[in-house]
N, C-alpha and C positions, 0 to 999 in steps of 0.2 A: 450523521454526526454522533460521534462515541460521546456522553456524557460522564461515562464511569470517569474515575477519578485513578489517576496514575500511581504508581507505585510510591512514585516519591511523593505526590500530593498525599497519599495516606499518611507515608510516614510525617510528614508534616503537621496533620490532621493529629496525629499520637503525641506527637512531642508537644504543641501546644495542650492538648486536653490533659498532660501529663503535667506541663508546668503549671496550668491552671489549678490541678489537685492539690501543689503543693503553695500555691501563693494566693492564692481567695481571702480575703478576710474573712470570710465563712465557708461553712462547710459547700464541697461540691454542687448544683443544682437545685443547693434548700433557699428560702426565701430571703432576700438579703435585706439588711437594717444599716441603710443607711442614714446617718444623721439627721434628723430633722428642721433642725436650723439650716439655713441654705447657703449661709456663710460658710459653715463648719461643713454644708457638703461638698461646696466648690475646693474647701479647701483638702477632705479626702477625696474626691477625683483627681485631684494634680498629683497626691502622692500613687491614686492606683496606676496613672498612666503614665506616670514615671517610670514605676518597677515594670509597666508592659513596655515602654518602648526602651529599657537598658535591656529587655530580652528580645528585643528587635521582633517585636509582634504588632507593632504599630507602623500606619502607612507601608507594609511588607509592600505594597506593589511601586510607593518612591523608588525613582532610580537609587544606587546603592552612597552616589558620593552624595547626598543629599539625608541621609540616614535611614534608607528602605532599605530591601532587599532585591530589588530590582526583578521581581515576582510578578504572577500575572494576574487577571481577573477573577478566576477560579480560586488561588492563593487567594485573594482578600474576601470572597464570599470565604473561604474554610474559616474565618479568623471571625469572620462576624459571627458564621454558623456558631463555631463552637462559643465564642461570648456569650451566645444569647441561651445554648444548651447550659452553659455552667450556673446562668443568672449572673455573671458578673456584671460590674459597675459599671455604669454608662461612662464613658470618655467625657471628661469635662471638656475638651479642649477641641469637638467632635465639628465645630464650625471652621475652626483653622483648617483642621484634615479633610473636611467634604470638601468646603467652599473655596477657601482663600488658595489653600495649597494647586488645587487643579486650575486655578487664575492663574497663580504664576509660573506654573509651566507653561500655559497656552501664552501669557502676554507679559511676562516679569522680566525684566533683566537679569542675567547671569549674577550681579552683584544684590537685583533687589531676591534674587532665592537662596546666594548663601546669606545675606542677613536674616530670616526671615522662616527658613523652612522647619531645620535643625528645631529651634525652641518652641515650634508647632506640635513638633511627635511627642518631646519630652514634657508637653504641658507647663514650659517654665512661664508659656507666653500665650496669654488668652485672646482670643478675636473677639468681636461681633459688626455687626453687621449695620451702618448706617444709610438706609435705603429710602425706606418710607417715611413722609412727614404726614399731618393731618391733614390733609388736601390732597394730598397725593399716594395714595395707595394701591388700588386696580387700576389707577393710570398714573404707573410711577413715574413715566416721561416729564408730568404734568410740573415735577419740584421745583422747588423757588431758593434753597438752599444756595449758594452765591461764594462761587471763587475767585477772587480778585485778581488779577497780576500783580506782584511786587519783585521787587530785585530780588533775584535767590528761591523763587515760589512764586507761592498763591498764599491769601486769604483768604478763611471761609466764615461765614454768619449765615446761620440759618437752624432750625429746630428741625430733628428724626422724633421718631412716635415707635413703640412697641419692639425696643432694639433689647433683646434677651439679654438678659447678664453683662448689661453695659457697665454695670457699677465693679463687678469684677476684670473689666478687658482691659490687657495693656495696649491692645491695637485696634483700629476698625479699618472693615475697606468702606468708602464712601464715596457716592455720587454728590455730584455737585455740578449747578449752571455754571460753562467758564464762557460761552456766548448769549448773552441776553437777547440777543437780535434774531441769531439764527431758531431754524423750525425744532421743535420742545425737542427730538427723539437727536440732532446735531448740536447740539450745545452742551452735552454735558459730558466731562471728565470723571474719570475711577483715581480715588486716592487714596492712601493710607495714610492716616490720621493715628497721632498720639494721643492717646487717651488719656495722660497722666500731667498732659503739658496744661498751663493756664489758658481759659477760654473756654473746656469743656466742662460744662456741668449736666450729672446725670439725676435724673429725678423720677426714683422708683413709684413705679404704677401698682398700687393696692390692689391684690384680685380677691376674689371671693373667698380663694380656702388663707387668706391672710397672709400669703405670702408676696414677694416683690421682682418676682423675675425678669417682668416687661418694664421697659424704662422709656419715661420722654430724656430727648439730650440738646443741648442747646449747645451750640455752637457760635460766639462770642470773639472773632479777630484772631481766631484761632491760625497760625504760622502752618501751615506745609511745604517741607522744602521741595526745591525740581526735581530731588530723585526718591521723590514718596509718588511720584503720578508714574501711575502703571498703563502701559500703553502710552497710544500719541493723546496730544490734546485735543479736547472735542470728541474723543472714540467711545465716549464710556458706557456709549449706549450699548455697540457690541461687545466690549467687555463685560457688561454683567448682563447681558444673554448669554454666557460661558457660565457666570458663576450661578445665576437662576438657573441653567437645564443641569450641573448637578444637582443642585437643592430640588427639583423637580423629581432626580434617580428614585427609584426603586433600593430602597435599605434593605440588606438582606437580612439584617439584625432584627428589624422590626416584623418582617415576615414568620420567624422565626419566636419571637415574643409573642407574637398577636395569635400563634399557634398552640402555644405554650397557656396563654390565661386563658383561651377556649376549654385548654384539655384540663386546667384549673377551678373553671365555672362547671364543667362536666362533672366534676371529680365531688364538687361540693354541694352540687343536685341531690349528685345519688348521694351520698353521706347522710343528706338532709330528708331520704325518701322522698324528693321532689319529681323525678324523673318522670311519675305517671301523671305530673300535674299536667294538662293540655298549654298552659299560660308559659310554663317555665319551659317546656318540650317546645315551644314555638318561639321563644324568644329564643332559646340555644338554637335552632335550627336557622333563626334571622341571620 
């Protein structure tokens, strides 16, 4: 297996590292400052991945009518590679593009991807993720969350636990029980849920360093229409064993970071004359 990388994957590899030089909020590979308030940084990540997917650097490997490039695996590792080389900005919108996006090519309708996919790359439209409640977390089969049948839908009632950036999302994908009777792992349905509509309330979880990233959400008579359920009814168990084995992927961005603050703890060793210490030579070496 040849790993080198093609002619044209280089020049691609140039072109972005080249637009990156000229559109970074800061300088090339220096440390980056972004916002502190988490409001005001959810709100510069939508502008950085705007300006990246109006230069079609985002989801490059979507097919092309969809807003990708219609590029391959290698393509999106080059795109994470050089992200994580420049230090640029995390993707705010980085759960639509792992998660949601690769659901709906496996199980979406034609109609639920072009609503849907488009305002994923441009960050106009944020996800997250309504999976786990407080009872049910290492055994997510386990939920009690509850979709009803009504004319035109479903309703749902029931509380999610630790859903990221719920307070910012305009969409979630969501398991929910649509057969009470049937066995826990055959009763439950994948939906997408409005986050903005009456019935959801998000209720930020205080962590240590005072911020509110993780959220409980309650779900309150909440309306889903029939063509927010992805996949057939009752499937949603294999539906999100699609979306949990990307979440499970290997991020090549993060390989590449976690490279990068090694050779940064290195770097501050020695600055610090620490290098000959045996404690700090053994912890670098952990």
């Amino acid at each position: 297996m040849n790993l080198n990388p093609t002619s044209e994957q280089e020049a691609f590899a140039d072109g972005l590292r080249k637009w990156l030089r000229e559109h970074l909020p800061w300088a090339y590979g220096s440390t980056p400052f972004v916002p502190a308030d988490l409001k005001e940084r959810v709100a510069f990540g939508r502008k950085w991945q705007s300006e990246l997917a109006e230069a079609r650097y985002v989801g490059v490997a979507w097919p092309e009518e969809y807003g990708g490039r219609g590029l391959g695996p290698v393509e999106h590792f080059i795109v994470q590679q050089e992200l994580a080389n420049a230090r640029a900005p995390e993707l705010v919108g980085r759960l639509g593009l792992n998660l949601v996006g690769p659901t709906l090519f496996s199980h979406g309708t034609p109609a639920q991807r072009e609503r849907w996919l488009a305002p994923i790359l441009s960050g106009d439209e944020l996800w997250c993720q309504l999976f786990s409640e407080p009872d049910a977390g290492s055994d997510l089969a386990s939920l009690r969350t509850a979709a009803r049948r009504v004319n035109g839908g479903w309703v749902l009632d029931g509380q999610k636990v630790w859903t990221s950036n719920a307070q910012f999302a305009d969409w979630a994908i969501c398991l929910a029980r649509t057969d009470m009777q049937a066995p826990k792992h055959a009763g439950l349905s994948f939906f997408v849920v409005d986050m903005r509509q009456p019935g959801v309330e998000c209720r930020p979880l205080r962590q240590m360093t005072g911020e509110s990233e993780f959220n409980e959400v309650f779900l309150s008579e909440v309306f889903v229409p029939d063509d927010q359920l992805i996949g057939d009814e009752h499937a949603g168990w294999r539906i999100a064993a699609t979306t949990l084995g990307y979440e499970r992927g290997v991020n090549p961005r993060q390989q590449v970071i976690h490279t990068q603050l090694l050779s940064d703890l290195w770097r501050l060793a020695k600055g610090e004359g620490k290098l000959d210490d045996p404690e700090t030579a053994r912890n670098l070496a952990q």
